[in-house]
N, C-alpha and C positions, 0 to 999 in steps of 0.2 A: 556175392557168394553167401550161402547162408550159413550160420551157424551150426548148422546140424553137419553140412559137407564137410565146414575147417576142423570141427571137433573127428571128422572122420579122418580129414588129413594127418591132422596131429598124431590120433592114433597111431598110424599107419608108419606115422616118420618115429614116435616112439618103439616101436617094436623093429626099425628097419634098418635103425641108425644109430652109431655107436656117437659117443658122448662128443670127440672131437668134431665129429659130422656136424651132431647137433648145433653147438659149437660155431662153427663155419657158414652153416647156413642160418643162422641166425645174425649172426655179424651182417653177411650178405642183406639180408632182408632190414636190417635198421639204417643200414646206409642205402639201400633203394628208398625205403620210405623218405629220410632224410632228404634225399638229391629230388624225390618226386613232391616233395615239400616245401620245396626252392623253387620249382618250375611250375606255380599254381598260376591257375589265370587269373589273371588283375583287368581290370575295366581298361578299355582305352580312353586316354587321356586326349579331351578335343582338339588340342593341337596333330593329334596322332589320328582322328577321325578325317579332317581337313586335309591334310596328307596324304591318306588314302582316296579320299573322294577327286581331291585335284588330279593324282596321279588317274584314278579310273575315267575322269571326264577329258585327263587328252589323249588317253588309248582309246576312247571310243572318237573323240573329232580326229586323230589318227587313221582309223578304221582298224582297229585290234578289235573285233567283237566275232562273236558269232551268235547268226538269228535261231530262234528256237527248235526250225525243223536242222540245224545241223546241229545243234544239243543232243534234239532225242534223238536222232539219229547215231550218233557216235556214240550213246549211254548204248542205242539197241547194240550197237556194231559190239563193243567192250561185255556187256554181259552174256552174249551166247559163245 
């Protein structure tokens, strides 16, 4: 979002919103950021790569796959 839109939201919520609101939503917004500060992506660790690749390499000798014309085909089926 740019700068110019938040300096309009700001506006917007200063003239709209009494102090306790202010307040409220502000709390709100520092613990979102906080909890979404905790849940940042971190690299996978190669024991966690080998993990994933075992598990995908015995669902495909399983036969858990699907070939590319039932890919796009189900992407066309899901977007229209």
């Amino acid at each position: 979002m740019s700068t110019a839109t938040l300096t309009s939201l700001l506006d917007y919520l200063y003239g709209t919103l009494s102090p306790n609101n202010m307040r409220w939503v502000g709390e709100h917004l520092i613990e979102q950021a906080k909890k979404e500060e905790n849940e940042r992506l971190r690299p996978y660790t190669m024991q966690e790569i080998d993990e994933m690749l075992d598990e995908a390499e015995a669902a495909f000798e399983a036969g858990e796959y699907l070939t590319n014309d039932e890919v796009f085909h189900h992407k066309e089926k899901v977007s229209v």
